[in-house]
TIPA-556813 format. One record per atom (N, C-alpha, C): atom name; x, y, z. Coordinates in steps of 0.1 Angstrom, whole numbers. Each point is the difference from the previous one (the first is absolute). Last residue first. Layout:
# TIPA-556813
site_east_north_up
CA_X_Y_Z
...
***
This chain:
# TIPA-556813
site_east_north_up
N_111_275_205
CA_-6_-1_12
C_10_0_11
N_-5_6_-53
CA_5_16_6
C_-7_-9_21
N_-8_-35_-39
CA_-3_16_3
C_2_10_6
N_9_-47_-6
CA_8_5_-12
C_-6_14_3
N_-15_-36_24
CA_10_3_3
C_10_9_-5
N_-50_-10_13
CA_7_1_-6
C_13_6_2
N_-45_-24_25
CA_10_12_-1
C_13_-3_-10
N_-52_-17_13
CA_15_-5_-6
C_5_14_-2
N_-43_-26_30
CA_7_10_-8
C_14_-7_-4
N_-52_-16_22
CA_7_0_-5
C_11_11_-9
N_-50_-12_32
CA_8_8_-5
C_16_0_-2
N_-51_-32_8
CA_17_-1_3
C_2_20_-9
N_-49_-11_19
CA_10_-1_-14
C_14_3_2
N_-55_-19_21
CA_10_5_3
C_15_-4_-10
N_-57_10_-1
CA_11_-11_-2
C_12_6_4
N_-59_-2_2
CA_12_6_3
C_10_-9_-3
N_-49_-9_-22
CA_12_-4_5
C_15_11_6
N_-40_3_-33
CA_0_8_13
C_6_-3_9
N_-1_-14_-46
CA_-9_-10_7
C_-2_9_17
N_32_17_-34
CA_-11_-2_-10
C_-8_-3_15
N_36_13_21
CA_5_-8_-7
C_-18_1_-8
N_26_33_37
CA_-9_-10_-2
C_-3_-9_-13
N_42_27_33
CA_-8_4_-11
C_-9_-10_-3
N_31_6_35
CA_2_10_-10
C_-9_1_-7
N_11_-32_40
CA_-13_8_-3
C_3_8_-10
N_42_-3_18
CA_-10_-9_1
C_-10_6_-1
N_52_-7_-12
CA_-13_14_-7
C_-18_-6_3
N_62_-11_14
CA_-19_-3_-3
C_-4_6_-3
N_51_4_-12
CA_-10_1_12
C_-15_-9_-7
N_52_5_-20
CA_0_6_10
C_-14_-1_5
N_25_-28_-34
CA_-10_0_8
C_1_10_8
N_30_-8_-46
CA_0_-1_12
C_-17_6_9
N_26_-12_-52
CA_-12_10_10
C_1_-7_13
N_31_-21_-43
CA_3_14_11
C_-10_10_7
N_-6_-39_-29
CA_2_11_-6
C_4_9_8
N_-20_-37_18
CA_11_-7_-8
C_9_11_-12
N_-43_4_29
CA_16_3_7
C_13_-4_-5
N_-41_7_-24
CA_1_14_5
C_14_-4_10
N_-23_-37_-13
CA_6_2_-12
C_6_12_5
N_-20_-19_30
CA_8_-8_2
C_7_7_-13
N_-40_14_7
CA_10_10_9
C_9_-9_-1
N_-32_-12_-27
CA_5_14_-4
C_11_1_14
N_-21_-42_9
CA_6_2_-16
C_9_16_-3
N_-34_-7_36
CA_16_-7_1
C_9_-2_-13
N_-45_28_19
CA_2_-4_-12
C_16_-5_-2
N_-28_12_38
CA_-7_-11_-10
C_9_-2_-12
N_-2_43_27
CA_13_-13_7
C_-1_-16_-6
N_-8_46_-31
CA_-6_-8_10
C_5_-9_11
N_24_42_-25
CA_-1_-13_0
C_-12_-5_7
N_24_48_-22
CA_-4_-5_16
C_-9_-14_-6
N_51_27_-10
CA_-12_-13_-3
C_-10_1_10
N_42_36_-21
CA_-2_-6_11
C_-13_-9_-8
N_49_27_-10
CA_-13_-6_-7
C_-8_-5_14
N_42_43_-6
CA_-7_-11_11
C_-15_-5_-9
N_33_33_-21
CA_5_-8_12
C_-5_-12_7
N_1_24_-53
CA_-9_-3_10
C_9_-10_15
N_15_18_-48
CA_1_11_13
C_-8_-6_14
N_5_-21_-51
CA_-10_11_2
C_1_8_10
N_25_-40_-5
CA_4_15_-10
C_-9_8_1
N_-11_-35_29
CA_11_10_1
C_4_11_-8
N_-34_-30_-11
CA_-3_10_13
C_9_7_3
N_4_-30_-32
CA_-2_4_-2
C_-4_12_6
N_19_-41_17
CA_3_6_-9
C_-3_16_-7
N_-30_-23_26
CA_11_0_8
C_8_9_-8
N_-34_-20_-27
CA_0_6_10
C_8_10_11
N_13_-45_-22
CA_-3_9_-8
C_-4_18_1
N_-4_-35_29
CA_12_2_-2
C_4_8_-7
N_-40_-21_2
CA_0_11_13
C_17_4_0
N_-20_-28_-32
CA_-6_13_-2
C_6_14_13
N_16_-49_-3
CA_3_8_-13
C_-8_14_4
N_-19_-27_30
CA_16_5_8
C_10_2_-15
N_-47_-21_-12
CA_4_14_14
C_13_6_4
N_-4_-40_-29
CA_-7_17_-5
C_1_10_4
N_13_-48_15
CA_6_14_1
C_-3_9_-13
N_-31_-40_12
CA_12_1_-12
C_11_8_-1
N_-43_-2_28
CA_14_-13_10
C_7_-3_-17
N_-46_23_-19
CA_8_7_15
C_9_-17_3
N_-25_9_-40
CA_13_2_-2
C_8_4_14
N_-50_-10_-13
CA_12_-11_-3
C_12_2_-2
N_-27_35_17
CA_-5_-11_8
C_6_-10_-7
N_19_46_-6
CA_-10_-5_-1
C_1_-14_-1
N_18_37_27
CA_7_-7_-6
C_-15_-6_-5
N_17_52_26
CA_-14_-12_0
C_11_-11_-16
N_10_48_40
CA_6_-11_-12
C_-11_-10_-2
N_9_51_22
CA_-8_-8_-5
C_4_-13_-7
N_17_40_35
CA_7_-11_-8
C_-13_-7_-5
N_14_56_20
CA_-7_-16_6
C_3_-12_-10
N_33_43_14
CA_-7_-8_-3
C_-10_-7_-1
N_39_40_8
CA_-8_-6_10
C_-12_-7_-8
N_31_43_-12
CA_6_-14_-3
C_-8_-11_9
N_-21_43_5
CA_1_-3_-14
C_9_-11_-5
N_-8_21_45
CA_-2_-14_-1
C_1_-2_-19
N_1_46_20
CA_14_-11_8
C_-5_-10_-1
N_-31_31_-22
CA_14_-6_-5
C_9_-3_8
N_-53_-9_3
CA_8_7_6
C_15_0_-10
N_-42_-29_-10
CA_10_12_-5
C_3_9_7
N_-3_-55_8
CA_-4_13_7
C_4_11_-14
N_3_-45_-8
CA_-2_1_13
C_-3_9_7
N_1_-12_-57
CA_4_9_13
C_-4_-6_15
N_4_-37_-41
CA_-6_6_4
C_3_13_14
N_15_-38_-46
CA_3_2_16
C_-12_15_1
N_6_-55_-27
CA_-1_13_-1
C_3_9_14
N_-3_-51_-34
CA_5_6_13
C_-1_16_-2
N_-20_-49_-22
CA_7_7_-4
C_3_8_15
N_-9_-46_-33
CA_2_4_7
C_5_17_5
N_-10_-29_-40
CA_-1_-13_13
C_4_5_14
N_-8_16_-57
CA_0_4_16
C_-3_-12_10
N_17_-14_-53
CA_-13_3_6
C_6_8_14
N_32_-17_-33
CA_-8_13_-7
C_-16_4_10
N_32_-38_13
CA_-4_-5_-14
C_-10_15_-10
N_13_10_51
CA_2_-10_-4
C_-7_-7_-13
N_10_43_32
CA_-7_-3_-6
C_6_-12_-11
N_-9_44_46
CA_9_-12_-6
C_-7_-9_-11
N_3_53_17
CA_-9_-9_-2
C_8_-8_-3
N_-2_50_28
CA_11_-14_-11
C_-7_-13_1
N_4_57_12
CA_-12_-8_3
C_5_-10_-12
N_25_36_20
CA_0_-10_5
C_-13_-8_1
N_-5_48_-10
CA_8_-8_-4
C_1_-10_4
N_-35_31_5
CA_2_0_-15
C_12_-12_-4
N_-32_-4_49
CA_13_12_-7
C_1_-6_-11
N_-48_-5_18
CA_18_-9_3
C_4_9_-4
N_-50_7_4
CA_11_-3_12
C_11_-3_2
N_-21_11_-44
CA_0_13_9
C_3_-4_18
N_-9_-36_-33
CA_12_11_-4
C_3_12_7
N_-38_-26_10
CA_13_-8_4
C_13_9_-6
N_-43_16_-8
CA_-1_2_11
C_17_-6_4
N_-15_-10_-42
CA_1_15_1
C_4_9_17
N_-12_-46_-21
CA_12_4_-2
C_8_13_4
N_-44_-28_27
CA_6_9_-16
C_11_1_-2
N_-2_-30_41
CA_-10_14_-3
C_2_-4_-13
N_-10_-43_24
CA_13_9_-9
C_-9_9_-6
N_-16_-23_44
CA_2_-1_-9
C_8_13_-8
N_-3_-13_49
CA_-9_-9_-7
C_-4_-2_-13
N_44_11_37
CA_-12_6_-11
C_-4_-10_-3
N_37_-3_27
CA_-14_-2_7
C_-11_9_-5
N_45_-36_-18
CA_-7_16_4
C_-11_-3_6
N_23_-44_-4
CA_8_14_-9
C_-7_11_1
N_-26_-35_22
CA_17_3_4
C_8_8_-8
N_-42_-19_-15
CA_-4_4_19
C_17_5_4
N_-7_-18_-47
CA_-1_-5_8
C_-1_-1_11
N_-12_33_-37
CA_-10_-16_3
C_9_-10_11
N_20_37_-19
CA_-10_8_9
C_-4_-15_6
N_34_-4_-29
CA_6_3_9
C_-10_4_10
N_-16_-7_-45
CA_5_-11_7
C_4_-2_14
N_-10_41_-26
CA_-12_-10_4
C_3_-10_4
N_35_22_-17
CA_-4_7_15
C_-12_-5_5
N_15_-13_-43
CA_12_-9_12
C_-6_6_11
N_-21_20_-35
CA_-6_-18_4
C_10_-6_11
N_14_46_-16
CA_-19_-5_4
C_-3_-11_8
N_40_5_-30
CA_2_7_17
C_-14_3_8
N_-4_-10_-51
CA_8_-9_12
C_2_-1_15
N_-21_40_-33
CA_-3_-16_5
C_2_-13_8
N_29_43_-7
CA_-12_-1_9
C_-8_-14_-1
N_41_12_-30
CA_-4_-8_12
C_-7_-7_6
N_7_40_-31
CA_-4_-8_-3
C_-3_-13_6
N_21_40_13
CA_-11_3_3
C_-10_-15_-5
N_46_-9_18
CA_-5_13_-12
C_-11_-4_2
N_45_-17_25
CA_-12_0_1
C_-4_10_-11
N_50_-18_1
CA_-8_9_7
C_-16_-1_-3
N_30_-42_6
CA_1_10_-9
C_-1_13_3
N_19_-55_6
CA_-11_15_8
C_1_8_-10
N_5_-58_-7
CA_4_11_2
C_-6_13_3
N_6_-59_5
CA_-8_9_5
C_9_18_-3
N_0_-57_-15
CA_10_14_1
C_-12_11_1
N_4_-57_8
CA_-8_12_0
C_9_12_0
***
């Protein structure tokens, strides 16, 4: 399997759709209940570090980053979206994308990526630590899940080391 990244384009969207539909439906990759518009989603990520992985010409996966605050002493400061579609996840999809990523984050200036994780979801944080994110806290009760379900969400970071730190 030769899995390559690219930069994401508008053209995409479809794909990156259905992987996010995927990533909704299992109760553990987000705690939305469904994929905004394109329109709404573009306007929550940043323009750059948005990278899709993609195997035999198809999306099988993609990653994007999102402000944490616009305050500007946080403008290097992250959120991390990554979703793998559902026959291509335990293939390191993920940890290409997220690497990838990484990479890219830095040249971009960005100091600190961070995850906030379901504690459910062993897979992603096992991937997020195998990429250099480290666990700093619980995030209990944070947020309620489709079903009204409160859940409590690991908060994970990565500090970079190439950036002025």
């Amino acid at each position: 399997m030769s899995v390559s990244t690219r930069a994401m384009d508008t053209g995409d969207w479809q794909a990156v759709a259905e992987i996010y539909r995927q990533g909704i439906q299992t109760g553990d990759a987000t705690l939305e209940a469904e994929v905004p518009a394109f329109e709404k989603w573009d306007a929550a990520h940043k323009k750059n570090c948005r990278i899709v992985a993609v195997l035999d010409g198809v999306v099988v996966g993609w990653v994007a980053l999102s402000p944490v605050s616009g305050r500007r002493v946080y403008v290097g400061v992250t959120e991390v979206s990554i979703y793998v579609s559902e026959e291509h996840r335990g293939e390191k999809v993920g940890q290409i994308l997220l690497n990838a990523l990484i990479e890219e984050s830095e040249k971009e200036g960005y100091w600190t990526l961070q995850s906030s994780i379901a504690e459910e979801n062993v897979p992603s944080v096992a991937l997020h630590h195998k990429c250099g994110f480290r666990t700093v806290g619980v995030r209990e009760r944070l947020g309620r899940d489709p079903e009204g379900k409160w859940r409590n969400l690991l908060l994970l970071e990565r500090r970079s080391g190439k950036v002025g730190l």
